[in-house]
C-alpha positions as a printed NumPy array, in Angstrom:
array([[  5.806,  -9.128,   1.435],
       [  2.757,  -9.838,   0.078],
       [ -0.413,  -8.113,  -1.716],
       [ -4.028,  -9.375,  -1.621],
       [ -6.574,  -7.469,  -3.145],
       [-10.183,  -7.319,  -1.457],
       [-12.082,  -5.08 ,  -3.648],
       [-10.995,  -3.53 ,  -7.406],
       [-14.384,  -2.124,  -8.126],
       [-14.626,   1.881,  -8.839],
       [-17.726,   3.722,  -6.857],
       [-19.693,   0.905,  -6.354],
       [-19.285,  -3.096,  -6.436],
       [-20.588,  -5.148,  -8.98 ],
       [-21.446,  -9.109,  -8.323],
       [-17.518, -10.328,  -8.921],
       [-15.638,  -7.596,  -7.573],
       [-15.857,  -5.389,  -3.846],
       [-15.04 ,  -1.69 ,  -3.868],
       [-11.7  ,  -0.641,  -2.55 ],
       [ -9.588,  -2.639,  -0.27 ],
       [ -6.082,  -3.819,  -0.172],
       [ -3.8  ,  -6.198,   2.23 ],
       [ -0.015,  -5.991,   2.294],
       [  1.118,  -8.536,   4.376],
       [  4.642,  -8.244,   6.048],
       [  7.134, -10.572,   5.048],
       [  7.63 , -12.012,   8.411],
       [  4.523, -13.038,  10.96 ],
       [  1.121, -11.964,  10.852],
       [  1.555,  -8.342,  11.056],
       [ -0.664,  -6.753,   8.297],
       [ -1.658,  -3.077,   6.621],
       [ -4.984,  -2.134,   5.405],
       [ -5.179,   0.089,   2.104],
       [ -8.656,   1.762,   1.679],
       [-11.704,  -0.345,   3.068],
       [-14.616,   0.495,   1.314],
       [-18.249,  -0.7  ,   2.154],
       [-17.649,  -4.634,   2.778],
       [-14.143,  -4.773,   3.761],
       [-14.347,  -6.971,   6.625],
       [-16.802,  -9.218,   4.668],
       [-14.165,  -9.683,   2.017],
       [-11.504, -10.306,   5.01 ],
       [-13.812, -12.713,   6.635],
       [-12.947, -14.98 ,   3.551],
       [ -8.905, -14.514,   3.515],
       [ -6.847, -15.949,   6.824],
       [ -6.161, -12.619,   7.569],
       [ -6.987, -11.495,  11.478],
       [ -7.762,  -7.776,  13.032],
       [ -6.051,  -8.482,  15.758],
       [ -2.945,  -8.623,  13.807],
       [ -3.663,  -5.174,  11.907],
       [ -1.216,  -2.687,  12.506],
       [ -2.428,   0.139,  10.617],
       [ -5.481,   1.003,   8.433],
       [ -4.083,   3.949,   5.463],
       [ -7.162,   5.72 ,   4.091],
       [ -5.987,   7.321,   0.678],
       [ -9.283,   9.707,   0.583],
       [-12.491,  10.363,   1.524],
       [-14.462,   9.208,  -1.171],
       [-17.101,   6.266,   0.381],
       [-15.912,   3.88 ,  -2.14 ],
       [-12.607,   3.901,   0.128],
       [-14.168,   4.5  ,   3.712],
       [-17.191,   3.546,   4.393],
       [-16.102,  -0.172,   5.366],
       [-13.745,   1.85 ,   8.367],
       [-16.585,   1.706,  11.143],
       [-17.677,  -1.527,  10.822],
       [-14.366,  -2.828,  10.756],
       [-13.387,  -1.062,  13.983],
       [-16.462,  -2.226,  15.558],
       [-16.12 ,  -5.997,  15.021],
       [-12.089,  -5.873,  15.519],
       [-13.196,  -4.802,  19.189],
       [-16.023,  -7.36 ,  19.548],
       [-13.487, -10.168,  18.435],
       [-11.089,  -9.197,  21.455],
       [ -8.749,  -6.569,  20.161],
       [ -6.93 ,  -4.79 ,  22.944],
       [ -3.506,  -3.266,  21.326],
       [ -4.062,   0.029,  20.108],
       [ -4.469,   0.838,  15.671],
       [ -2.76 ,   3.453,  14.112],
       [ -5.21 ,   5.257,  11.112],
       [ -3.238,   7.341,   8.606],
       [ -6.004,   8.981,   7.085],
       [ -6.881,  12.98 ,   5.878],
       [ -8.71 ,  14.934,   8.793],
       [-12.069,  14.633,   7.505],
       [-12.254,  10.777,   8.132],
       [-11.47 ,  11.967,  11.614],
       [-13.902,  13.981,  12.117],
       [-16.407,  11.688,  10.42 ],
       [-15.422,   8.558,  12.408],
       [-15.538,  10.217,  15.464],
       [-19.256,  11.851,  14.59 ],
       [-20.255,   8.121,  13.631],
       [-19.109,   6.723,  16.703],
       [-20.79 ,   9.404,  18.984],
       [-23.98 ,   8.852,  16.644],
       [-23.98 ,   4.875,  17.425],
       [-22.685,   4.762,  20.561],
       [-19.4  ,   2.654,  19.633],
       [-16.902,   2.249,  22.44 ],
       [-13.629,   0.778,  21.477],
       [-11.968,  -1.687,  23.727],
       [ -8.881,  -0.35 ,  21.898],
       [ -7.096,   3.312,  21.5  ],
       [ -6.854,   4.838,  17.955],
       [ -3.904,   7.315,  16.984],
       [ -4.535,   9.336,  14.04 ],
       [ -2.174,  10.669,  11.711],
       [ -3.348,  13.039,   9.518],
       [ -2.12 ,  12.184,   5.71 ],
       [ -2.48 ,  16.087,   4.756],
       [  0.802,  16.932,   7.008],
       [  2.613,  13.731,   4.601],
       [  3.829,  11.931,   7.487],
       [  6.186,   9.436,   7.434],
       [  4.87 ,   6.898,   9.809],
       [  7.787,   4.052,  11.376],
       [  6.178,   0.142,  12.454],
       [  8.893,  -2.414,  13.748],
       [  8.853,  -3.83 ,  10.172],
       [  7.393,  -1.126,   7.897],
       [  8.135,   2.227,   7.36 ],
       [  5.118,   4.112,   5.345],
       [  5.813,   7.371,   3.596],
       [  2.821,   9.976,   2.102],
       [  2.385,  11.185,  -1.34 ],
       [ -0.22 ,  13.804,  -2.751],
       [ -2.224,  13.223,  -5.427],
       [ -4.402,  14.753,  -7.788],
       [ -7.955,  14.007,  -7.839],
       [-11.7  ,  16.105,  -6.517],
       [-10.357,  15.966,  -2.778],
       [ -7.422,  15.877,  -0.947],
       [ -6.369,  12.337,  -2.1  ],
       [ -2.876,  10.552,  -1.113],
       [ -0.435,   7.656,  -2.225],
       [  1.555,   5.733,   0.381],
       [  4.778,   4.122,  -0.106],
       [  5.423,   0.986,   2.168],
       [  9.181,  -0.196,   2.63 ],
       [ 10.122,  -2.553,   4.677],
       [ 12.733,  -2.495,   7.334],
       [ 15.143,  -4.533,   9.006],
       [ 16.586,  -6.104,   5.501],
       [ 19.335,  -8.462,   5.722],
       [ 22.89 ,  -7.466,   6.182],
       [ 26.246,  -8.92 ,   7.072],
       [ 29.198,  -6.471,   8.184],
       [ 31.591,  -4.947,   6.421],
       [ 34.223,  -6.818,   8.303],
       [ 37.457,  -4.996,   6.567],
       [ 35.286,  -1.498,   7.199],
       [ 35.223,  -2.301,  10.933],
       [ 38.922,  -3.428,  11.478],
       [ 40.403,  -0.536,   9.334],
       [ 37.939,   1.663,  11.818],
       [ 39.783,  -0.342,  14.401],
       [ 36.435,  -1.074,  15.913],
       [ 36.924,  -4.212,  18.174],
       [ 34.535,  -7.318,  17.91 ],
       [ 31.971,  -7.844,  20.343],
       [ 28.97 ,  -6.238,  21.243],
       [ 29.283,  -2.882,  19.295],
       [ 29.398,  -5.022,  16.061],
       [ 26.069,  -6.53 ,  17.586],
       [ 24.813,  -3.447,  17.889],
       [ 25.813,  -2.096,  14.352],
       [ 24.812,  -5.789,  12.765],
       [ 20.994,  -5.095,  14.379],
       [ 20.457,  -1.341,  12.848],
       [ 21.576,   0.548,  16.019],
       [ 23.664,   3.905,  15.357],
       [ 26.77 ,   3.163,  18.362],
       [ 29.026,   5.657,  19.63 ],
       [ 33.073,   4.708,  19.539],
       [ 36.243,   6.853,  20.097],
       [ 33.949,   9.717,  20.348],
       [ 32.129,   9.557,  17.153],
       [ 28.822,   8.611,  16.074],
       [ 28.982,   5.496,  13.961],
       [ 25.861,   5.252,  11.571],
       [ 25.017,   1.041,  10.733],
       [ 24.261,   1.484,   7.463],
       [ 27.817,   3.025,   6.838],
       [ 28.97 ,  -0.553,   8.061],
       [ 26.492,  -2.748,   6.569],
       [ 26.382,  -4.887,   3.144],
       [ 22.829,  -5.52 ,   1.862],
       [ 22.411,  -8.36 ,  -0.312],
       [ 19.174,  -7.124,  -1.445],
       [ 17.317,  -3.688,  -1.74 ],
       [ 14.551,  -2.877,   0.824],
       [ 10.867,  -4.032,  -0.687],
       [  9.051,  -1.071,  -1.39 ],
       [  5.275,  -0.841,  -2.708],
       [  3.247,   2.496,  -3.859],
       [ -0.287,   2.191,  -3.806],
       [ -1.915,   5.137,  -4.78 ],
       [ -5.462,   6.428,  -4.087],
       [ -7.355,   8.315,  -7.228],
       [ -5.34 ,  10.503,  -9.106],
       [ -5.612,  11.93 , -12.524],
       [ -2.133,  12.812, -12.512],
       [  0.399,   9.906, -12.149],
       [  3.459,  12.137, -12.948],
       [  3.048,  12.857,  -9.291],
       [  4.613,   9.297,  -8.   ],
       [  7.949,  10.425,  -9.622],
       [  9.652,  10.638,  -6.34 ],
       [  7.757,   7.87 ,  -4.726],
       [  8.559,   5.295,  -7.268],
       [ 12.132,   5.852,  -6.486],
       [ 13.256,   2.273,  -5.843],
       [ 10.072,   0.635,  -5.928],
       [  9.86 ,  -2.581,  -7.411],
       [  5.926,  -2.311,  -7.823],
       [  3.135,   0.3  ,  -8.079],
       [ -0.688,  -0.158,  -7.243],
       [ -2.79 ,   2.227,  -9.268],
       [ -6.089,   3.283, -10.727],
       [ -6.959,   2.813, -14.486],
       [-10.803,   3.428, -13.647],
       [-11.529,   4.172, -17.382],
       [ -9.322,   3.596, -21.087],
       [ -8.477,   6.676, -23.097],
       [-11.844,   6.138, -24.709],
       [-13.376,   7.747, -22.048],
       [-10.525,  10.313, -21.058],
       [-12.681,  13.717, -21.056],
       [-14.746,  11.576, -18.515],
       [-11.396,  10.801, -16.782],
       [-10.518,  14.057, -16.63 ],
       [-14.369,  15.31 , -14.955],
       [-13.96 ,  13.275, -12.584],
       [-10.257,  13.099, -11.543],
       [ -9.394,   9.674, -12.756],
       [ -6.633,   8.031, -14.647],
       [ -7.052,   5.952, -17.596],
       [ -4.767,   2.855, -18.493],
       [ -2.783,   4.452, -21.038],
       [ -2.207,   6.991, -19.216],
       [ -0.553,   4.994, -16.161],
       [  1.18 ,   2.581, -18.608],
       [  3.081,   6.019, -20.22 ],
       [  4.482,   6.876, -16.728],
       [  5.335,   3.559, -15.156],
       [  7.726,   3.491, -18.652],
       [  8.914,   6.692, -18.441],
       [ 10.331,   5.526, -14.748],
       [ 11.263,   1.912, -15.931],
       [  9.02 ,   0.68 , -13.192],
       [  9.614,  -3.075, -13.195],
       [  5.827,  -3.971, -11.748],
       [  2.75 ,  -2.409, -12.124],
       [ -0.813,  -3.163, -10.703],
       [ -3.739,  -2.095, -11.961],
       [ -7.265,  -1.958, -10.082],
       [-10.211,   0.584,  -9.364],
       [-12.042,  -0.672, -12.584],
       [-15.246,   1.271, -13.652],
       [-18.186,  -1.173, -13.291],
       [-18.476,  -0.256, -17.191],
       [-16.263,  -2.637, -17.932],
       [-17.073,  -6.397, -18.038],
       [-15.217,  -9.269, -16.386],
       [-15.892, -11.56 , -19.36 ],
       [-13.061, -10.609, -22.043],
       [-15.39 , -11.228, -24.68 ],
       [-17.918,  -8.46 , -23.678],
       [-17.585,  -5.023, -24.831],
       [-16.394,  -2.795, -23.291],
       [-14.512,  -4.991, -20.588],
       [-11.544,  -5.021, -18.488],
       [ -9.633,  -6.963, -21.289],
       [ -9.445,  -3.53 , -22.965],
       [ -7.659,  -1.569, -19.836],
       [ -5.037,  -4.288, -20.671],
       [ -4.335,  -4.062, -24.183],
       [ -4.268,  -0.17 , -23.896],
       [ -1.923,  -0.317, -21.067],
       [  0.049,  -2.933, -22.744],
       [  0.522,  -0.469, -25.629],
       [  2.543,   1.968, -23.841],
       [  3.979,  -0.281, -20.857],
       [  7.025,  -2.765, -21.278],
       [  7.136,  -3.939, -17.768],
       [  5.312,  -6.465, -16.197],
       [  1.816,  -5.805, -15.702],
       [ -1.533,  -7.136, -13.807],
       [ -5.07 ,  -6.104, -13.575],
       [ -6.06 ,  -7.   ,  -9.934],
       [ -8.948,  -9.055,  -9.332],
       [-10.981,  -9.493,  -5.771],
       [ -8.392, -11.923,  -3.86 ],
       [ -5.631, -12.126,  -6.079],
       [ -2.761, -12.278,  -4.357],
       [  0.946, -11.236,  -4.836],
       [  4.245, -11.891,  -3.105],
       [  7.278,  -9.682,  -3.435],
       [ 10.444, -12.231,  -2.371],
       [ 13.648, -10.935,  -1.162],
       [ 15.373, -10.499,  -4.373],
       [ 13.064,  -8.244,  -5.59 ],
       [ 10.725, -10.585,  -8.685],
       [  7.076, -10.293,  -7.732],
       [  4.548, -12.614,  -8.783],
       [  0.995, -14.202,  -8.234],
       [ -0.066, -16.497,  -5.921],
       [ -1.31 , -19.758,  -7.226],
       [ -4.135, -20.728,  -5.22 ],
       [ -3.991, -24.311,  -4.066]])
């Protein structure tokens, strides 16, 4: 499972870094999920190997432009480059209503159907590989965190489970071995009750804006990273506050408080500087997060990339 970041900019870009966007790649094939695509999305995917036709679902957090505005151009040229499978958009209503106005507007016909889930119902949406739950947040609008685990981990059989069951070998141990509940003697047999996991399920939060990280309690639960804003430092945390932001302190206090093992920071006001020796500048969200977070932490950067391996240790992706 991997991450790629597109855009980490906050409200509008700034000559090194996009507004909102983020990849997470599955851990097997092509199969991809879009996170937020604000204006310039599909530029920034134009320069990653990353294809539309492989998208399976586009999760809008909010609808603030710096998160959305990138949706109907990237619909548009996904059809012109040959998409035909339908695209699932988990998204709040009013990007429905919005996309379908703009397409009405400028006359864009899809060669491909869309289903739309709404985010404000907190669905939990199932993919072959991925299942997605929803999380609200705190921010000016209805605003929402999605947690992505993957499915289909690897598992042997409880062999000694199975013969004390008196379950016979052959295709109901199939059956069980590939995720599928069975029915024997009568009784419903679950296949996680007979399964040994060598590994926990990957799971990644990514949260839209939110001024109140306390939120993610439950949806940290067993997540071995978390993607969130620190638009401002505690400098500016009346300003935070105004607008419905976090700052890095702030996120650094509760990714300790639930021993999260990885956390990813991004959505950087255009206040602060690339260059580490300018004042104020990004360098700063680090240090103050630092101060109050033991675990490992990042500040993303337009396509820096992350893999999650099977065991659980995430880390970045040295470009060749």
């Amino acid at each position: 499972m991997n991450l790629l970041f597109l855009g980490t900019s906050a409200g509008v870009p700034t000559k090194s870094r996009n507004v909102t966007g983020i990849a997470l790649r599955e851990s097997k094939g092509k199969g991809w999920y879009l996170i937020d695509c604000g204006e310039g999305t599909q530029h920034q995917v134009l320069r990653t190997k990353l294809s539309f036709n492989s998208l399976k679902a586009i999760l809008i957090t909010h609808v603030h432009g710096d998160h959305c505005y990138g949706l109907p151009g990237i619909l548009a040229s996904a059809g012109m480059n040959g998409r035909k499978d339908p695209l699932t958009i988990v998204a709040p209503a009013g990007i429905k209503a919005w996309l379908e106005a703009t397409c009405e507007a400028t006359q864009l016909g899809l060669p491909f159907a869309l289903e739309f889930i709404a985010s404000d119902d907190l669905p939990s949406v199932e993919f072959a590989n991925m299942a997605i739950s929803t999380f609200k947040l705190s921010h000016r609008v209805a605003c929402y965190a999605y947690a992505l685990t993957e499915k289909n981990v690897d598992a042997a059989l409880d062999i000694e489970k199975l013969t004390q069951k008196g379950i016979p070998r052959g295709p109901l141990w199939g059956q069980l071995k590939q995720g599928f509940d069975v029915e024997f003697a009568g009784e419903l047999l679950k296949s996680a009750d007979y399964l040994i996991f060598k590994n926990k399920p990957r799971k990644v939060v990514i949260a839209g804006d939110n001024d109140r990280p306390e939120l993610l309690i439950d949806a940290c639960a067993g997540a071995q990273v978390l993607v969130h804003e620190a638009t401002y430092t505690q400098e500016m945390a009346q300003k935070a506050i105004e607008v419905g932001h976090s700052y890095a302190k702030l996120v650094g206090d509760f990714a300790e408080s639930v021993a999260l093992p990885n956390l990813v920071l991004t959505h950087f006001s255009p206040r602060y500087q690339f260059n580490p020796q300018a004042s104020p500048s990004i360098e700063d969200i680090r240090k103050e997060a630092q101060s109050a977070y033991s675990g490992s932490l990042y500040l993303a950067r337009d396509f820096l990339e992350f893999t999650l391996d099977k065991s659980g240790h995430f880390s970045e992706v040295v470009s060749e």
